[in-house]
Every structure is written in C-alpha cells, then in structure tokens.
C-alpha positions, 0 to 999 in steps of 0.5 A: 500500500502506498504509505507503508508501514509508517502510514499503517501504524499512524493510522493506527494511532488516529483511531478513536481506541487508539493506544494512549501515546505514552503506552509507546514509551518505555520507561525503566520503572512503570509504576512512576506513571500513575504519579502522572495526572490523567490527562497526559496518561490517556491522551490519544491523537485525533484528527478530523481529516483522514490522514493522507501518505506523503509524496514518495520525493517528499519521503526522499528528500526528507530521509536525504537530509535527514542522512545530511544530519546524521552524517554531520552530527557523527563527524562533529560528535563522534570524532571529539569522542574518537580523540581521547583513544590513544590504542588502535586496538580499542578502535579494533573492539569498537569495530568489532561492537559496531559490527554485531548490529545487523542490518535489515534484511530487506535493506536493499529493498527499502533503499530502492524504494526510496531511491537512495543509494544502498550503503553500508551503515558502518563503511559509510558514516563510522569507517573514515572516522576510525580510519582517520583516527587509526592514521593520527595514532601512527603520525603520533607514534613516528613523531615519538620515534623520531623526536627520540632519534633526535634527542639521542642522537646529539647525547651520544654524539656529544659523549662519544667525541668527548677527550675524556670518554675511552670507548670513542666511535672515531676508532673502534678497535677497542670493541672490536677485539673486546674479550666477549667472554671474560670470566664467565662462570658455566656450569651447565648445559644451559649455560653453554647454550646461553654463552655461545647463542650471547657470543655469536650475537656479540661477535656479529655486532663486533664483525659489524662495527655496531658498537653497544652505543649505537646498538641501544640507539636502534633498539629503542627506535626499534621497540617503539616500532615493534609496540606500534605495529602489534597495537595495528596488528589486531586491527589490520589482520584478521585472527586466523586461528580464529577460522574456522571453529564457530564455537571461537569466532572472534566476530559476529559475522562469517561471511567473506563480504562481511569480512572484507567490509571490516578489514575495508581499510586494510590496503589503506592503512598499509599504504599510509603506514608506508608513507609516513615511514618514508617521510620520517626516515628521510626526515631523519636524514636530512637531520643526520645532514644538518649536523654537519653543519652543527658548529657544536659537532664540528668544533674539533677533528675528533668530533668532525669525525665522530659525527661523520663515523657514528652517522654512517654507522647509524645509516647502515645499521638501520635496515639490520638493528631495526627489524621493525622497520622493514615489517612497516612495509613488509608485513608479516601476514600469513595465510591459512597456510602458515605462508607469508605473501609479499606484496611486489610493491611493498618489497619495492618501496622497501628495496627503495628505502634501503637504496636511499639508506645506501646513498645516505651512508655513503655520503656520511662515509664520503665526510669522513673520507674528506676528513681524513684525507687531508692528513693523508695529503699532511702524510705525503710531506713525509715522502722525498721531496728533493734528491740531493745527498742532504735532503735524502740520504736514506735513498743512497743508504737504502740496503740493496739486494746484491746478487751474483751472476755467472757468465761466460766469456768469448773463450767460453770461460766463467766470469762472475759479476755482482749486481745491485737493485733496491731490495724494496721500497724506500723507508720513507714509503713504507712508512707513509703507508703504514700510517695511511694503513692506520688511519684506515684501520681505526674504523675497521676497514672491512665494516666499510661499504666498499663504495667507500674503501675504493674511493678513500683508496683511489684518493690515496693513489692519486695523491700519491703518485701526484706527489711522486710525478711532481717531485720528480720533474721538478728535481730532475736534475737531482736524480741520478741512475741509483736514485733513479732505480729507487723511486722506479722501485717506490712507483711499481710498488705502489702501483702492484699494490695498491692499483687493480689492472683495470684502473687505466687512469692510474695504470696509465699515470703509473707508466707515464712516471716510469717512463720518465724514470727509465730515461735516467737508468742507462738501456744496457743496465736496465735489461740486466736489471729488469728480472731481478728488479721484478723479482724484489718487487714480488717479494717486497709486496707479498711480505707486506700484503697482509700487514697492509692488507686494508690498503688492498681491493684486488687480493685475488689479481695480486694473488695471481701475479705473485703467487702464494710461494715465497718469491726469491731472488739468491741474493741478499735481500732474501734475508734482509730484515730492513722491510716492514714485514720481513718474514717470507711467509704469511701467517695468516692467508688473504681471505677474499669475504665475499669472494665467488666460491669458485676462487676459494681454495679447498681447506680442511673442516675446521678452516672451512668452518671458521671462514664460512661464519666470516662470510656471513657477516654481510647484514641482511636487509631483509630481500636480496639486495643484502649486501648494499650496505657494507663492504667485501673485504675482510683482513684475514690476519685480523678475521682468522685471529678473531676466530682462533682466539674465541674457538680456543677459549671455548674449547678450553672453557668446555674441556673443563666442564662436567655437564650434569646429565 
C-alpha cells in the first residue's frame, strides 16, 4: 500500500481506541506513571481529516537530509569522542561492537524504494572516522620515534667525541677485539647454550662495527616500532586461528563480504603506514645532514669525525638493528597456510628505502673520507721531496739486494759479476703507508661499504703518485741512475699494490712516471736489471700484503701475479730484515669475504668452518639486495685471529666442564 508501514501504524494511532501515546514509551520503572495526572496518561491523537501518505520525493528528500544530519552530527560528535583513544586496538573492539548490529534484511529493498543509494551503515558514516583516527595514532607514534632519534642522537654524539670518554666511535678497535667472554662462570648445559647463542650475537655486532652505543640507539627506535605495529596488528589482520571453529569466532559475522567490509581499510592503512615511514626516515636524514653543519659537532677533528663515523654507522645499521622497520612495509601476514605473501610493491618501496639508506651512508662515509684525507695529503710531506745527498740520504743508504751472476766469456770461460737493485721500497714509503694503513684501520676497514674503501683508496693513489710525478720533474736534475732505480722501485710498488689492472687512469699515470724514470737508468743496465728488479718487487709486496692488507681491493689479481710461494731472488735481500714485514711467509692467508666460491681454495673442516661464519657477516636487509650496505673485504690476519682466539677459549672453557646429565 502506498504509505507503508509508517502510514499503517499512524493510522493506527488516529483511531478513536487508539493506544494512549505514552503506552509507546518505555520507561525503566512503570509504576512512576500513575504519579502522572490523567490527562497526559490517556491522551490519544485525533484528527478530523483522514490522514493522507506523503509524496514518495517528499519521503526522499526528507530521509536525504535527514542522512545530511546524521552524517554531520557523527563527524562533529563522534570524532571529539574518537580523540581521547590513544590504542588502535580499542578502535579494533569498537569495530568489532559496531559490527554485531545487523542490518535489515530487506535493506536493499527499502533503499530502492526510496531511491537512495544502498550503503553500508558502518563503511559509510563510522569507517573514515576510525580510519582517520587509526592514521593520527601512527603520525603520533613516528613523531615519538623520531623526536627520540633526535634527542639521542646529539647525547651520544656529544659523549662519544668527548677527550675524556675511552670507548670513542672515531676508532673502534677497542670493541672490536673486546674479550666477549671474560670470566664467565658455566656450569651447565644451559649455560653453554646461553654463552655461545650471547657470543655469536656479540661477535656479529663486533664483525659489524655496531658498537653497544649505537646498538641501544636502534633498539629503542626499534621497540617503539615493534609496540606500534602489534597495537595495528589486531586491527589490520584478521585472527586466523580464529577460522574456522564457530564455537571461537572472534566476530559476529562469517561471511567473506562481511569480512572484507571490516578489514575495508586494510590496503589503506598499509599504504599510509608506508608513507609516513618514508617521510620520517628521510626526515631523519636530512637531520643526520644538518649536523654537519652543527658548529657544536664540528668544533674539533675528533668530533668532525665522530659525527661523520657514528652517522654512517647509524645509516647502515638501520635496515639490520631495526627489524621493525622493514615489517612497516613488509608485513608479516600469513595465510591459512602458515605462508607469508609479499606484496611486489611493498618489497619495492622497501628495496627503495634501503637504496636511499645506501646513498645516505655513503655520503656520511664520503665526510669522513674528506676528513681524513687531508692528513693523508699532511702524510705525503713525509715522502722525498728533493734528491740531493742532504735532503735524502736514506735513498743512497737504502740496503740493496746484491746478487751474483755467472757468465761466460768469448773463450767460453766463467766470469762472475755482482749486481745491485733496491731490495724494496724506500723507508720513507713504507712508512707513509703504514700510517695511511692506520688511519684506515681505526674504523675497521672491512665494516666499510666498499663504495667507500675504493674511493678513500683511489684518493690515496692519486695523491700519491701526484706527489711522486711532481717531485720528480721538478728535481730532475737531482736524480741520478741509483736514485733513479729507487723511486722506479717506490712507483711499481705502489702501483702492484695498491692499483687493480683495470684502473687505466692510474695504470696509465703509473707508466707515464716510469717512463720518465727509465730515461735516467742507462738501456744496457736496465735489461740486466729488469728480472731481478721484478723479482724484489714480488717479494717486497707479498711480505707486506697482509700487514697492509686494508690498503688492498684486488687480493685475488695480486694473488695471481705473485703467487702464494715465497718469491726469491739468491741474493741478499732474501734475508734482509730492513722491510716492514720481513718474514717470507704469511701467517695468516688473504681471505677474499665475499669472494665467488669458485676462487676459494679447498681447506680442511675446521678452516672451512671458521671462514664460512666470516662470510656471513654481510647484514641482511631483509630481500636480496643484502649486501648494499657494507663492504667485501675482510683482513684475514685480523678475521682468522678473531676466530682462533674465541674457538680456543671455548674449547678450553668446555674441556673443563662436567655437564650434569
């Protein structure tokens, strides 16, 4: 009938008998309305025209407006109320309140007949609400994150950098070897369980260069994550233990559309939780920028490098130290499988980010590189800077390998000879790099991205053989054939070890310096000396390889072209003791970290074992690009030492321990 119900029930009431008014009401206690006087308690409507059904637009219009208000009054009201919830899973239980009232059956029919649009209650009015209210809680959360980081940050760098602190950032050595273990009591099994599980993680942090300060930092940043992301779980993910068994439904509903309108913000949410992360992380950055700029952390050489040291480290412990960053863009959601699907555009805004992490490092790394380099440039007025007898004797007093050479006469007869060809680089070069190897090795070299090692290395080079290529022309004069030998010697030396094959530029500059020299050495005695020229060149760089391992990136071409046998000449310099490092054999071999397995040699267990936890020290980033962030070589002499040093402790450690059964 035109009118329905409503018209029916108003009909209803305009009757003569019709029921009392206030009979509609209820009221909690029904004894209070005979307080009530009779005129109010038998009042009835009446009417003397017939009561008439309205316009269907009328209804439209009126039940249009009336949404209008409804709609206006929830956003005014409800949102005020929304503001005093600080926990995204009390919003989840409101939801979830929200959800077990049901809508009508007929719903959809009533809203054809009045030519609305058929929405869902909830989606429509309640949803952008909590949605709204669930994004303010993770912006409030990040600013928290991100206010401590800044707070930290300048406590640890301004305590770090100071004169009087011993543990500085600036050279981490005295973390790395640091003694783990101690005098640590075991006497049961579990002790030996929680010993080696603290020792593994300890030489991890230490194998990183992640120092206790720097570990603290990520993990209180990591903690406020991790309570952010489990008061969002409950929200954005539906309980799959739940599934399944009626008796233990979590909500009302079953069905998947029902689901699907609860969860309705899920995408949304991740989305924006990925926005916000992006922002404070490059909010972060542009921080770790400004301090450089900082006058309070730029006052001094040591907190120039603290600040440039502890940033790098900072940016590169990120994607390791911080677990719950990553699940901010990748989250942990597992089907009724057990499985986690990972959304192909979650893992590229997180492969994104770790690029942008990896930028960032290397330009705080590049700050240090700036730093230190121009101690190295103060290093190089330590190299020959004139020829004359005065100004560098140690050139013409230099121990030179004299070898003895059989030939024969025109008779046939055989006539000995002695020569004499520099046994090695000069002190003054070995001196320089051993300082520049120092510098290196005060941030642990193999800690560093390798990005940056090459570049500090190729810096090196550079104004290396920019002084040798100055010093020379301009003292030419200066420069006769044994001085000539000498510094012939000092380049090729530099050269073999410092500069890989395919290195043009600085291969090409090495040339152009020996050419220069060779025009000093006269032609006949350069072909009898070339061999033996060469042989001391092999020899003086596989005696210092090791020693100065950090200065070396091209282990496997040296490797190849001096072999791993001690390279011997017959004359004296074979037993000179004037080099850096004289024996004829190393006592730790070359290990290339992250060398192909193919270039490793076959060693036996106990060997392979040990290198192969060395190899694993390249930080996961949580995908497949987890060696963005750090370098690939490691000294071996350091690496095998660390190892040695802990598997002995522990043998002995256990060796004495009577494990109760």
């Amino acid at each position: 009938d035109d009118g329905g119900a409503v018209l029916a029930k108003l009909q209803d009431l305009f009757k003569r008998d019709s029921q009392p008014l206030i009979e509609l009401v209820k009221f909690s206690d029904p004894a209070s309305i005979k307080l009530l006087p009779p005129a109010i308690c038998n009042y009835r409507l009446s009417s003397n025209k017939e009561v008439q059904p309205l316009a269907k637009e009328e209804i439209t219009k009126g039940i249009q407006d009336w949404n209008v208000w409804v709609k206006s009054f929830i956003e005014t009201n409800v949102q005020t109320l929304l503001q005093n919830i600080t926990r995204v899973k009390v919003l989840h239980e409101i939801r979830e309140e929200a959800f077990k009232i049901e809508t009508p059956s007929n719903w959809s029919t009533i809203c054809s007949s009045l030519d609305i649009p058929e929405v869902h209650v909830w989606c429509h009015y309640y949803q952008p609400l909590l949605t709204s209210r669930v994004k303010s809680i993770i912006d409030g959360r990040w600013v928290k994150v991100y206010d401590a980081f800044k707070t930290q940050l300048l406590i640890d760098l301004t305590k770090v950098s100071s004169d009087s602190e011993v543990e500085k950032e600036a050279d981490i050595n005295w973390f790395v070897w640091k003694d783990l273990i101690g005098e640590t009591v075991i006497e049961s099994r579990a002790d030996v369980i929680k010993v080696m599980n603290s020792l593994m993680k300890g030489m991890a942090r230490q194998d990183r260069g992640y120092t206790p300060t720097l570990e603290k930092l990520c993990q209180s940043l990591d903690d406020e994550l991790q309570k952010l992301l489990e008061d969002l779980r409950v929200y954005l993910y539906q309980d799959k233990k739940s599934v399944g068994n009626k008796d233990k439904l979590l909500f009302a509903y079953e069905d998947d559309d029902d689901i699907d309108q609860v969860y309705s913000d899920k995408h949304l949410i991740e989305m924006y939780l990925r926005d916000v992360s992006d922002n404070n992380i490059q909010s972060m950055l542009q921080y770790i920028k400004a301090c450089f700029e900082e006058p309070t952390l730029q006052s001094n050489e040591l907190q120039k490098k603290t600040t440039a040291i502890y940033t790098a480290r900072f940016t590169q412990a990120i994607s390791a130290l911080m677990p719950h960053l990553r699940k901010c863009y990748i989250p942990e959601e597992r089907d009724s499988l057990g499985v986690i699907n990972i959304d192909d555009n979650a893992l590229k805004r997180w492969n994104d980010l770790c690029v942008v992490l990896k930028e960032h490092c290397q330009y705080c790394w590049g700050q240090w590189v700036d730093i230190v380099i121009t101690k190295v440039e103060d290093l190089t007025k330590g190299l020959p800077q004139q020829f004359t007898l005065e100004a560098n004797i140690d050139y013409l007093m230099m121990q030179w390998d004299v070898i003895k050479i059989e030939e024969k006469d025109e008779e046939g007869n055989p006539i000995e000879s002695t020569i004499k060809v520099p046994a090695g680089p000069s002190l003054k070069l070995q001196e320089y790099l051993y300082a520049t190897s120092r510098i290196l090795d005060e941030v642990v070299p193999h800690t560093l991205p390798i990005e940056t090692h090459t570049l500090f290395i190729e810096k090196v080079i550079a104004i290396t053989f920019t002084h040798y290529e100055k010093v020379i022309k301009e003292n030419e004069a200066d420069i006769n054939q044994r001085c000539a030998l000498q510094l012939l010697m000092d380049v090729r030396h530099l050269t073999l070890l410092l500069v890989p094959r395919e290195n043009k530029i600085f291969t090409e500059q090495s040339i152009r310096i020996c050419e220069f020299l060779r025009q000093k050495i006269d032609p006949f005695d350069y072909d009898v000396f070339y061999k033996y020229i060469q042989t001391s060149l092999k020899r003086s760089v596989q005696r210092v390889q090791t020693l100065l391992g950090s200065l070396i990136l091209h282990h496997g071409q040296l490797t190849a072209f001096i072999g791993t046998k001690p390279v011997l000449s017959g004359g004296t310099g074979d037993k000179a003791a004037a080099l850096l490092a004289s024996g004829d054999s190393n006592w730790f071999s070359l290990l290339p970290v992250a060398a192909p397995p193919s270039h490793l040699k076959k060693q036996d267990k106990p060997t392979r074992n040990n290198n192969l936890w060395i190899t694993q020290r390249v930080v996961p980033c949580g995908n497949r690009t987890r060696d963005t962030l750090h370098g690939n070589q490691l000294p071996s002499h350091r690496a095998n030492r660390a190892v040695k040093r802990y598997s002995v402790k522990f043998v002995i450690l256990v060796s004495r321990l009577t494990i109760p059964t």
